[in-house]
ROKETOR-378805 format. One record per residue: x, y, z of N, C-alpha, C in turn. Coordinates in steps of 0.2 Angstrom, whole numbers, plus 5000, padded with zeros to 4 digits. Each point is the difference from the previous one (the first is absolute). Layout:
BEGIN
R/X/Y/Z/X/Y/Z/X/Y/Z
...
end
This chain:
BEGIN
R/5004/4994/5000/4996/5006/5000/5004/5006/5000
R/5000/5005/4996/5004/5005/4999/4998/5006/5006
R/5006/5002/5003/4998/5004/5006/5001/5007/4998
R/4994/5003/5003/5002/5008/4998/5003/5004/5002
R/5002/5005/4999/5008/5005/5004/4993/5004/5004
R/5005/5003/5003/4997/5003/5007/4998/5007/4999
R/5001/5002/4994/4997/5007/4995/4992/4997/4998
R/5001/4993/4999/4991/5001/4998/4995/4995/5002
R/5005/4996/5004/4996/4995/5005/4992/5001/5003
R/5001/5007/5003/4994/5005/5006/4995/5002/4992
R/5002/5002/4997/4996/5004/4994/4994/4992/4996
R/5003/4998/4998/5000/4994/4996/4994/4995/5006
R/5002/5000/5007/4997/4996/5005/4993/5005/4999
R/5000/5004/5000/4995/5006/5003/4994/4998/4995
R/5002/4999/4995/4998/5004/4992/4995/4991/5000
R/5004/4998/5000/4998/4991/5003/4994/4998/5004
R/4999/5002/5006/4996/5001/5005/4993/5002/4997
R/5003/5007/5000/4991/5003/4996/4999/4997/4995
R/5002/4998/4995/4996/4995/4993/4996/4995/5005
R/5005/4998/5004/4997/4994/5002/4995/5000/5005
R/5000/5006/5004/4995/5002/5004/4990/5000/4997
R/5005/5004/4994/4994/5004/4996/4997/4992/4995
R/5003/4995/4999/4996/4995/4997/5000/4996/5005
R/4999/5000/5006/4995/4997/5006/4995/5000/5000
R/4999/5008/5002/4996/5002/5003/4995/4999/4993
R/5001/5002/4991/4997/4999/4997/4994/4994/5002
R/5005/4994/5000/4999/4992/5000/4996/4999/5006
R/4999/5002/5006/4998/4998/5004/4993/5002/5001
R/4997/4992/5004/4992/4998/4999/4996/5006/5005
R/4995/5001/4998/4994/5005/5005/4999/4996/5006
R/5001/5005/5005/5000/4998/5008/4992/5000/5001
R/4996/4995/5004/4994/4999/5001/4997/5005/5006
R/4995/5003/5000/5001/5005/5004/4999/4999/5005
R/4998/4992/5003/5000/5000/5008/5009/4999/5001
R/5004/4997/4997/5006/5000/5002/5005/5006/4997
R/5005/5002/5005/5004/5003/4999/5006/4999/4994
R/5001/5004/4996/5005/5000/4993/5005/4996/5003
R/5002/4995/4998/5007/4997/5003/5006/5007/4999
R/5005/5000/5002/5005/5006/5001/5002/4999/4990
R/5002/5005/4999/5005/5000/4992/5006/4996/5001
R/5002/4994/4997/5007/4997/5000/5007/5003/5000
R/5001/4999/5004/5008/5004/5000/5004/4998/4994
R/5003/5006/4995/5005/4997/4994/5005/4997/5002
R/5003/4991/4997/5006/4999/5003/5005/5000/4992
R/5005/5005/5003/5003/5000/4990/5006/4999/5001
R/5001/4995/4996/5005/4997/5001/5007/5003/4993
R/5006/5001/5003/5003/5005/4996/5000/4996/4994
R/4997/5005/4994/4999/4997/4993/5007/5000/4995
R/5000/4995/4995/5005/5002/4997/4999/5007/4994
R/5004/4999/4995/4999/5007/4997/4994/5000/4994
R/5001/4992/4998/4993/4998/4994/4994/5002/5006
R/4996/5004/5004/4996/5001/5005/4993/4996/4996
R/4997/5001/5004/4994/4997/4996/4995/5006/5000
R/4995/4999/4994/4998/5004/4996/4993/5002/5004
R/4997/5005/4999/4993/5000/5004/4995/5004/4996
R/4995/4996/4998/4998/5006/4996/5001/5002/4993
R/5006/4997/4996/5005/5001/4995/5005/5005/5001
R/5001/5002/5006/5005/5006/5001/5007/4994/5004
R/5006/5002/4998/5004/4996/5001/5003/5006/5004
R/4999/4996/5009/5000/5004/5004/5009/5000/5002
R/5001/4996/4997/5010/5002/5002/5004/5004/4995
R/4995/5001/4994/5004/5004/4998/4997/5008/5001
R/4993/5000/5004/4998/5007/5000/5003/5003/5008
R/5004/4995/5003/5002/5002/5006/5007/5000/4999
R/5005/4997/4993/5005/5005/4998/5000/5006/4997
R/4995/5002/4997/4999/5006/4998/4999/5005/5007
R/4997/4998/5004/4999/5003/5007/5007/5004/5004
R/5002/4994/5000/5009/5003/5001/5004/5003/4999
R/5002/5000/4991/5001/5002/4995/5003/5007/5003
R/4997/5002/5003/5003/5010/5002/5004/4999/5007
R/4996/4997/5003/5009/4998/5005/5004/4997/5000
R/5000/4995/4996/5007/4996/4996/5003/5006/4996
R/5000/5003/4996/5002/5005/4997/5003/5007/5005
R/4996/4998/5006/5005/5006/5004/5006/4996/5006
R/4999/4992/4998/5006/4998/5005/5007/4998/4994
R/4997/4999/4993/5007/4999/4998/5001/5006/4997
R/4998/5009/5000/5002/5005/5000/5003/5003/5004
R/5001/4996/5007/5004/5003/5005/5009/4998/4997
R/5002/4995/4999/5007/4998/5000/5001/5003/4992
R/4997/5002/4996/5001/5003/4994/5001/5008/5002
R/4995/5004/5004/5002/5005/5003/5007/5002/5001
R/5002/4994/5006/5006/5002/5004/5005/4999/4996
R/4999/4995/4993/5006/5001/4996/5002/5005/4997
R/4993/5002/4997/5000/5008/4996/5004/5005/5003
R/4998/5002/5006/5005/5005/5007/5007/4996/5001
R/4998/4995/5001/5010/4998/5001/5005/5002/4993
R/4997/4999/4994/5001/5002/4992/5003/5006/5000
R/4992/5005/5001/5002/5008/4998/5005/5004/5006
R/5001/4994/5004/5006/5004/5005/5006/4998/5000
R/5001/4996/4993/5007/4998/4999/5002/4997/5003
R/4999/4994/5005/5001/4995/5005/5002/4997/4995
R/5002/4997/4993/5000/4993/4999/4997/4994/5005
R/4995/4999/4998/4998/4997/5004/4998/4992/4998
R/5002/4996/5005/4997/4995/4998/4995/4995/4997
R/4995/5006/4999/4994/4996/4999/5000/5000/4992
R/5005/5004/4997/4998/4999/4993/5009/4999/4997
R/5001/4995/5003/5005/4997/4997/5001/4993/4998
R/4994/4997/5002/4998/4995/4999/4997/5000/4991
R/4998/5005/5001/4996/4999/4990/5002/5010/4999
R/4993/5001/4996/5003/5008/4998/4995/5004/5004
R/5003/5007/5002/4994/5002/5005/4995/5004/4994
R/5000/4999/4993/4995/5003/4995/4994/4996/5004
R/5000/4993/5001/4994/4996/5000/4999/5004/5008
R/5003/5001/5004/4995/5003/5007/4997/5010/4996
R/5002/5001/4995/4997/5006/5000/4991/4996/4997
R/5005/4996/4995/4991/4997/4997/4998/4999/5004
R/4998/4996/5003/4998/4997/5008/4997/5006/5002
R/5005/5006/5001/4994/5004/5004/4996/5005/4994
R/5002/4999/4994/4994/5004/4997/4994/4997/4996
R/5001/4992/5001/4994/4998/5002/4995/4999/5005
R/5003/5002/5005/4996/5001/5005/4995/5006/4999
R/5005/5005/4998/4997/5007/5000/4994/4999/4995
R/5003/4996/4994/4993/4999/4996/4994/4997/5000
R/5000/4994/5005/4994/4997/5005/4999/5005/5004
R/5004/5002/5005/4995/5004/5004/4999/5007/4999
R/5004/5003/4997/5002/5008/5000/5001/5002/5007
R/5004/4997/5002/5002/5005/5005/5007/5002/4997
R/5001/5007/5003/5006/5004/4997/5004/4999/5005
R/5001/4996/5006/5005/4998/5001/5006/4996/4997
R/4997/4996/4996/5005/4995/4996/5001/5001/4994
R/4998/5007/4997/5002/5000/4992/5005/5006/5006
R/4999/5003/5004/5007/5003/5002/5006/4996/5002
R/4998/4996/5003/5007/4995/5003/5001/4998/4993
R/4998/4997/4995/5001/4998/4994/5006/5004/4995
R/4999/5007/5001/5002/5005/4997/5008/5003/5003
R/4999/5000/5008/5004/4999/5003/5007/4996/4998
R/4996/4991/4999/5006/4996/5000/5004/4999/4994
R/4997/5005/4994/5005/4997/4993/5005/5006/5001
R/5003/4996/5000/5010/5003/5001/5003/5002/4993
R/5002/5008/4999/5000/5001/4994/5005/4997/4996
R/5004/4999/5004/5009/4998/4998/4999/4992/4999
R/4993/4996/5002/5000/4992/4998/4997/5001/4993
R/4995/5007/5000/4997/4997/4993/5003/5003/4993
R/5006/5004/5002/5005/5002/4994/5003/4996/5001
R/5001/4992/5005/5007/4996/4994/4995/4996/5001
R/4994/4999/4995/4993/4995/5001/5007/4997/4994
R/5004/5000/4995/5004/4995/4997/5004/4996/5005
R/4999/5000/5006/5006/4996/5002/4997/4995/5005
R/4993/5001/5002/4993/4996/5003/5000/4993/4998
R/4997/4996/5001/4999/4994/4998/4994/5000/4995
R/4997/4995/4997/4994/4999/4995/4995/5002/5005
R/5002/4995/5006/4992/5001/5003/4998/5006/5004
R/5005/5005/5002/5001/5007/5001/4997/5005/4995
R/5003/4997/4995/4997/5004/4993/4993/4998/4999
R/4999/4996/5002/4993/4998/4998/4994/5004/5005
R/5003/4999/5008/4997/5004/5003/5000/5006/4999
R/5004/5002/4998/5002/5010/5000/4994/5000/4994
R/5000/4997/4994/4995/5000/4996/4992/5000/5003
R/4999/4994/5002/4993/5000/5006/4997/5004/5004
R/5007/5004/5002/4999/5008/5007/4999/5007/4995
R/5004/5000/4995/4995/5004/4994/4994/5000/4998
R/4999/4994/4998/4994/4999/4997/4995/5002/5006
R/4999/4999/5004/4997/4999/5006/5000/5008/5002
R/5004/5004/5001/5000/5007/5001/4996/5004/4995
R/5003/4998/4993/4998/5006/4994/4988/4997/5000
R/5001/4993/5002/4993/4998/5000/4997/5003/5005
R/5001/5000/5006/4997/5001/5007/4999/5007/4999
R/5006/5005/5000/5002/5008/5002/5001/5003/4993
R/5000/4997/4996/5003/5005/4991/5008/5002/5005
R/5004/4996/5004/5006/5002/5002/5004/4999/4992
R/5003/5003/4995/5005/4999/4995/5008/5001/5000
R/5001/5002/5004/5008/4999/5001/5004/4994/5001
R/4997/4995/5001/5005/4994/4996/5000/4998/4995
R/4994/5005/4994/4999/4996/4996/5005/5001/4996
R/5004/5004/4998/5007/4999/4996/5003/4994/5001
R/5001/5000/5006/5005/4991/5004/4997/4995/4998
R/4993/4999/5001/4995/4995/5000/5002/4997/4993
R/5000/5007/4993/4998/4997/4994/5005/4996/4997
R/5007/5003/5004/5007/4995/4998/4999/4995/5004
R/4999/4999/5006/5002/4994/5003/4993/4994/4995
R/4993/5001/4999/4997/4995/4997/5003/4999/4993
R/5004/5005/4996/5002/4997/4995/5007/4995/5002
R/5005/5002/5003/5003/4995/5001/4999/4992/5004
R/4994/5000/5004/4996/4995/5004/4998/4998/4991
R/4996/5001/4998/4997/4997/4992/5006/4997/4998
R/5005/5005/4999/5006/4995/4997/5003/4993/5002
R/4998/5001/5008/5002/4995/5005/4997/4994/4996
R/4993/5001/5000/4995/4995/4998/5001/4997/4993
R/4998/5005/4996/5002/4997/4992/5006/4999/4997
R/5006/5001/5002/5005/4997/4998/5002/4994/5004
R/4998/4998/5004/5003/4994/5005/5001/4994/4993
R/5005/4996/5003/4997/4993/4995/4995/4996/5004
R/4999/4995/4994/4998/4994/5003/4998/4997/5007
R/5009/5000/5003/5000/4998/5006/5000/5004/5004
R/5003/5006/5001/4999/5006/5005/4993/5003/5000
R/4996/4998/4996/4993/5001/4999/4997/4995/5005
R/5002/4993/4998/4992/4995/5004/5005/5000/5007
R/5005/5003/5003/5004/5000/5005/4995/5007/5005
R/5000/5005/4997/4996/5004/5003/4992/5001/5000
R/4999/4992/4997/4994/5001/5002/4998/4993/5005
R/5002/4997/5000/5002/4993/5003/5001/5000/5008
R/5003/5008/5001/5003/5000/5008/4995/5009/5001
R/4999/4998/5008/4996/5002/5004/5005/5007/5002
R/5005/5003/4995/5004/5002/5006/5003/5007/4998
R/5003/5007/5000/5000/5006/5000/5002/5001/4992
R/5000/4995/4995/5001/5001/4994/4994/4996/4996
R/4994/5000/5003/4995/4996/4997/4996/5006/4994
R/5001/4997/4995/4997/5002/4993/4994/5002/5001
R/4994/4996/5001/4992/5002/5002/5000/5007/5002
R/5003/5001/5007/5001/5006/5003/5001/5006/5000
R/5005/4999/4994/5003/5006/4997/4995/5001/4993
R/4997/4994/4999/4993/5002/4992/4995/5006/5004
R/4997/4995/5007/4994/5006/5002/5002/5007/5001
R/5005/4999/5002/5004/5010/5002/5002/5002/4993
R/5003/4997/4997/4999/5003/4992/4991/5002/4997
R/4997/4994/5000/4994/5002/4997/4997/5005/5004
R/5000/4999/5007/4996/5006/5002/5002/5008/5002
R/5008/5000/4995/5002/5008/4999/4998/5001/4993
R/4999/4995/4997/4999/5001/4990/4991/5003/5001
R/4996/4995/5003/4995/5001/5000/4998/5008/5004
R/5003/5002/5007/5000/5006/4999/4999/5004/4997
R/5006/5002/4999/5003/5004/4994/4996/4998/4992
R/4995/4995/5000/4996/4998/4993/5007/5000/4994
R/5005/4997/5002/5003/5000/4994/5000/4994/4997
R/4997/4998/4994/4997/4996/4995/5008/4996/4997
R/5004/5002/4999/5006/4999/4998/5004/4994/5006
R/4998/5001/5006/5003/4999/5004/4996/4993/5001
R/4993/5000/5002/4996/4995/5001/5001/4996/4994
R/5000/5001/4994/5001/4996/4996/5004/4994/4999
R/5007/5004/5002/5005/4996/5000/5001/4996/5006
R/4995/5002/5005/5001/4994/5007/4993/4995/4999
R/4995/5003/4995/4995/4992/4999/5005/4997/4994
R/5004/5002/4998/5002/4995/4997/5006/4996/5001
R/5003/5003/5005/5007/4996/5005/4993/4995/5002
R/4995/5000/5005/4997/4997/5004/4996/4993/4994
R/4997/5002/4994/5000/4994/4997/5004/4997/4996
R/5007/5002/5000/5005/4996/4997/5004/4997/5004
R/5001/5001/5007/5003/4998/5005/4995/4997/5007
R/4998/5003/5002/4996/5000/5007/4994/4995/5000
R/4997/4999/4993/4997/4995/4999/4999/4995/4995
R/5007/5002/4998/5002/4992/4998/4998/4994/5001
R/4999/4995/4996/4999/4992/5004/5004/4998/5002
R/5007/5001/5000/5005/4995/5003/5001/5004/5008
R/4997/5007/4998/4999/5002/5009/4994/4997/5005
R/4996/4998/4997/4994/4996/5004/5001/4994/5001
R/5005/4997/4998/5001/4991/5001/5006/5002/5006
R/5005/5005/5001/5004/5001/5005/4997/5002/5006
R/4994/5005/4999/4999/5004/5006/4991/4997/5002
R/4997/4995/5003/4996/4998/5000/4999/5005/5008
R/4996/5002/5004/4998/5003/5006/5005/4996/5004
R/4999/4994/5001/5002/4997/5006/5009/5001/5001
R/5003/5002/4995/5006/5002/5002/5002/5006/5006
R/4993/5001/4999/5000/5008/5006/5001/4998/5006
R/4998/4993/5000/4999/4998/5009/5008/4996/5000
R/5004/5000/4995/5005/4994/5000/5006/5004/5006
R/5003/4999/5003/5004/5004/5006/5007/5002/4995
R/5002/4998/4995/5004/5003/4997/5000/5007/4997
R/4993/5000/4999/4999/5007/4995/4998/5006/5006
R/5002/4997/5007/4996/5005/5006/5005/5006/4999
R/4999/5005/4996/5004/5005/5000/4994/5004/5003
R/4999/5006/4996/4995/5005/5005/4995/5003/4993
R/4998/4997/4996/4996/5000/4994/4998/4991/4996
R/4996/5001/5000/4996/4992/4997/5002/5002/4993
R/5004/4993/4997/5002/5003/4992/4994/4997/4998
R/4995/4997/4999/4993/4998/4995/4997/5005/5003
R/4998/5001/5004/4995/5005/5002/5002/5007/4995
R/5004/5003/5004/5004/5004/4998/4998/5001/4992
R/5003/4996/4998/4999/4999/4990/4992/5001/4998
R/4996/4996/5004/4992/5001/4999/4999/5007/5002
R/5004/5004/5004/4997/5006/5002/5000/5004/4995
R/5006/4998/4994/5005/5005/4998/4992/5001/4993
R/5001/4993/4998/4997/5000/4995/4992/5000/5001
R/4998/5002/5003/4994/5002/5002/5000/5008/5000
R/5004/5004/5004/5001/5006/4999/5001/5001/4994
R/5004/4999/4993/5001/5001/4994/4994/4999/4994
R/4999/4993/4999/4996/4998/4995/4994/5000/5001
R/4996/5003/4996/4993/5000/5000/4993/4995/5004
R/4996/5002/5003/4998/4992/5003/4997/4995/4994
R/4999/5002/4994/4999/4996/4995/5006/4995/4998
R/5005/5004/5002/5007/4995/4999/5001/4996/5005
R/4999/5005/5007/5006/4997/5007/4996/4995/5003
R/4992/5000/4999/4993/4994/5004/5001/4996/4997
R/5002/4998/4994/4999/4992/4996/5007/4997/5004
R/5006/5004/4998/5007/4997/5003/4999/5001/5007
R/4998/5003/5002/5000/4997/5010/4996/4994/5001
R/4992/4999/4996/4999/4995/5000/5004/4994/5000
R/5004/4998/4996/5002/4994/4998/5008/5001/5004
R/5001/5006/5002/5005/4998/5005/4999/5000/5006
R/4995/5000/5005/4999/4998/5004/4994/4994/5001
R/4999/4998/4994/4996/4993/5000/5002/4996/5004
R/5008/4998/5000/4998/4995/5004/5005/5001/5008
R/5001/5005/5001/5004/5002/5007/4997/4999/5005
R/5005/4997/5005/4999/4999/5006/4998/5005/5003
R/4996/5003/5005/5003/5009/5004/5003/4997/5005
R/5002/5008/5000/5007/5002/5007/4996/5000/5007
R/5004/4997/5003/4999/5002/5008/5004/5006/5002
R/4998/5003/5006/5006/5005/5002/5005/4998/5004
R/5003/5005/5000/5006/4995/5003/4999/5004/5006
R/5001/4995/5008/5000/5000/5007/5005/5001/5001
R/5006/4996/5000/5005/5002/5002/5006/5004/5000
R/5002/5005/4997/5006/5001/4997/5006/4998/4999
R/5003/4998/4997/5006/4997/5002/5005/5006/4997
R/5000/5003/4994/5005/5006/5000/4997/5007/5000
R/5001/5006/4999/4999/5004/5002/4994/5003/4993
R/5003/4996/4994/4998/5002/4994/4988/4996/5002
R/5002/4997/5003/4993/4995/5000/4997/5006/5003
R/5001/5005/5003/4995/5004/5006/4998/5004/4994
R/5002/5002/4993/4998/5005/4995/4995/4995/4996
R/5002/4992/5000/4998/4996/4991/4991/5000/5003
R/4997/5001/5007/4994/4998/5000/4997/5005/4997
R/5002/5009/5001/4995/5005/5000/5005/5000/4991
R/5004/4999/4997/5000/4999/4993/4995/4995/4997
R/5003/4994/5002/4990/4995/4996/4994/5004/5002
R/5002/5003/5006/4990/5002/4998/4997/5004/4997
R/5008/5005/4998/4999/5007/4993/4997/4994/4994
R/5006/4996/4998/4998/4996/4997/4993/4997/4998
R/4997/4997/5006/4994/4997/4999/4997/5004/4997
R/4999/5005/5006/4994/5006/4998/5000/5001/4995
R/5003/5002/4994/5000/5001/4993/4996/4993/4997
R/5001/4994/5002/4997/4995/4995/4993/5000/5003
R/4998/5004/5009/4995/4998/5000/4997/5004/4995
R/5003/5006/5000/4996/5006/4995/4998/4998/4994
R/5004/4996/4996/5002/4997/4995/4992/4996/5000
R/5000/4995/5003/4998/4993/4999/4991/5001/5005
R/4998/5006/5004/4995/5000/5006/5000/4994/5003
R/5005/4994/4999/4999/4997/5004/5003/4999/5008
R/4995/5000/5003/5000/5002/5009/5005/4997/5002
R/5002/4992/4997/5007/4998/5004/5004/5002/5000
R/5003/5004/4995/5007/5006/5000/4999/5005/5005
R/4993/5003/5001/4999/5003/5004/5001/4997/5009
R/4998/4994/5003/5002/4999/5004/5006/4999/5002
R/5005/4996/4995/5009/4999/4999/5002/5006/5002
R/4997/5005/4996/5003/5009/5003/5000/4999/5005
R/4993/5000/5003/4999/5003/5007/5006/4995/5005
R/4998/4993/4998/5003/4996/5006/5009/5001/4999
R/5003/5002/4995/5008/5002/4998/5000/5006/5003
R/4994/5005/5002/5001/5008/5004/5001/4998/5006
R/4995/4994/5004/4998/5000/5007/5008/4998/5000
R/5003/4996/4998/5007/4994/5001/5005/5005/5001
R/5000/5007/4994/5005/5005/5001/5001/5003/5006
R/4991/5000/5002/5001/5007/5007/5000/4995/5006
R/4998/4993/4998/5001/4994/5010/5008/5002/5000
R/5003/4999/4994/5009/5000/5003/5003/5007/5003
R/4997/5005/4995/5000/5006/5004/4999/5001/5006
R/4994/4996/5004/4999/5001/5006/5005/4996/5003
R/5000/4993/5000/5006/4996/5002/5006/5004/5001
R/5002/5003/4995/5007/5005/5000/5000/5004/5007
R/4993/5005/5000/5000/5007/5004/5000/4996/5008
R/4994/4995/4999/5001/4996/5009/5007/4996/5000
R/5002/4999/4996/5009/4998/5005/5006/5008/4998
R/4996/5006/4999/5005/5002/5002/5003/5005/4994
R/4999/4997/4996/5003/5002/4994/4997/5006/4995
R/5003/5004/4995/4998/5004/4998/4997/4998/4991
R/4994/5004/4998/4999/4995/4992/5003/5004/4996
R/5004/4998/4995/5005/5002/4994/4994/5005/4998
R/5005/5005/4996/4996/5006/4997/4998/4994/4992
R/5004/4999/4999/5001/4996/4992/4993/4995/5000
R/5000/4995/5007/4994/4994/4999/4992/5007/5001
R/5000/5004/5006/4996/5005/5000/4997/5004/4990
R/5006/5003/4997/4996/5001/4992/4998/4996/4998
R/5002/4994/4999/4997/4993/4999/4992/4998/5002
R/5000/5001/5005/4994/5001/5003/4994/5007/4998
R/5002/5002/5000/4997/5007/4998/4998/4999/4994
R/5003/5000/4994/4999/4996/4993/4996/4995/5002
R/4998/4997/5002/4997/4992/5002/4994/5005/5002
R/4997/5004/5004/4993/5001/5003/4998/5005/4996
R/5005/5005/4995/4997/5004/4995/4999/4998/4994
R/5000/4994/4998/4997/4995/4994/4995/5000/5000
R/4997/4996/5009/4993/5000/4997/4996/5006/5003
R/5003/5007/5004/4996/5004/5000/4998/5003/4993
R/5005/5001/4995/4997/5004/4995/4995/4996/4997
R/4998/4996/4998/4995/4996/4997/4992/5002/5005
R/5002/5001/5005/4992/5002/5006/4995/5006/4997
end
């Protein structure tokens, strides 16, 4: 029975109770009027898994993650804050030397764009260091990729355009990244889950081209995506269940991932027949309970960016569930973490924020 973190345990119980209260009282027989009404039955609720049971047609675990949704967003905005302020004070700080501190500005100008509070497009404005993003040449892919993301994400939210000069060189060279690879260094970045995954750098491409409506630019990445990304020698290699294999446990599902890429790019005329038959016959994912490296504390709220797009794709509810129960798994370890003591990474926190603002924007 999957146990729930201690952020939505109380909520979730509560929410439980009254359903079940209110189809008692429904159900129960008329009291005779010489005897007294027997008392209303105390609810006993026994803590549910995240498939909750439906009441009414209303899938009450998912409307009780929706519930949450605004507080989970302001617990993993605190350790993205405190990195933002450690950044803009020149502390080199440890929390963004792990990966690139571009993804804690996204992080928090996604925030800003779910809730608009003007605290986090300030801390976000705060933490880009102008001296990182003039040698954006000397960044890694996935740094470039985020720097591109935190553009796109500002010019979208704010009409902010002062990166848009950086932005337009760094997507041309990320393109070159993609369409000159060969063969191998092509099914290698998409094969691995890990800070040069191909997928990754399609959607942060597509969604600066698409901004900007540049017709030139999309063209030539639905056409990288149908001569590469969905090739049939790529769906005999990348069946889902590799997602769960412990080799590929980097901090991105490489199948997922590819199905998100190619959803986001081709038409749903094109992308629904081909997810069809690529998910025809996959097993799904569990979440993972344990962590064993650092990278697992990001791979749950990565699958369930993932998911959510196929649910969007497909309305089928089970991807929707998968999301949910891959969110509940992100934030139980979170808890786990904070009750022994420990601080949550800013890095697994963006990660997370991404993951509850996928499916706010669809509401």
């Amino acid at each position: 029975m999957t146990r729930l973190n201690r952020w939505t345990k109380t909520a979730t119980t509560l929410a439980l109770a009254a359903t079940t209260l209110t189809g008692c009282a429904t159900a129960a027989p008329m009291a005779s009027v010489r005897e007294a009404a027997p008392p209303a039955p105390r609810a006993v609720v026994v803590e549910p898994t995240v498939a909750a049971a439906k009441v009414d047609g209303v899938d009450t675990a998912w409307r009780s993650f929706r519930d949450q949704r605004d507080a989970r967003l302001g617990i993993v905005a605190e350790p993205l804050l405190a990195c933002a302020q450690a950044s803009s004070a020149e502390q080199s700080p440890e929390c963004v030397t792990r990966r690139e501190s571009f993804e804690v500005a996204f992080g928090l100008s996604t925030l800003y764009r779910v809730t608009h509070d003007p605290t986090y497009l300030d801390a976000a404005e705060a933490s880009i260091d102008a001296k990182t993003v003039a040698r954006l040449d000397r960044q890694s892919v996935y740094g470039q990729s985020y720097f591109l993301a935190l553009a796109t994400e500002r010019e979208d939210t704010k009409h902010l355009t002062d990166l848009h000069a950086s932005a337009t060189k760094v997507a041309a060279s990320l393109e070159s990244w993609l369409a000159d690879a060969d063969d191998y260094a092509f099914a290698q970045r998409t094969m691995f889950g890990s800070e040069e995954n191909a997928a990754l750098v399609l959607e942060h491409l597509w969604n600066w081209a698409d901004l900007n409506a540049d017709d030139a630019q999309r063209d030539r990445l639905r056409g990288l995506v149908e001569t590469r990304f969905v090739a049939k020698d790529m769906d005999s290699w990348c069946p889902q269940t590799i997602d769960g294999e412990p080799e590929n446990f980097e901090f991105l599902p490489p199948c997922l991932q590819r199905a998100s890429a190619v959803l986001s790019v081709l038409p749903a005329e094109r992308s629904n027949p081909w997810l069809d038959a690529f998910l025809a016959a996959q097993a799904e994912l569990e979440p993972i309970s344990l962590s064993r490296l650092s990278t697992h504390e990001a791979l749950n709220f990565t699958r369930a960016i993932a998911l959510w797009r196929v649910y969007e794709a497909t309305g089928d509810t089970t991807y929707r569930t998968k999301y949910v129960e891959h969110v509940e798994a992100g934030f139980d370890r979170m808890a786990q973490r904070t009750e022994a003591g420990e601080s949550i990474d800013p890095w697994h926190a963006s990660f997370a924020v991404q993951a509850l603002a996928a499916s706010d924007e669809s509401l």
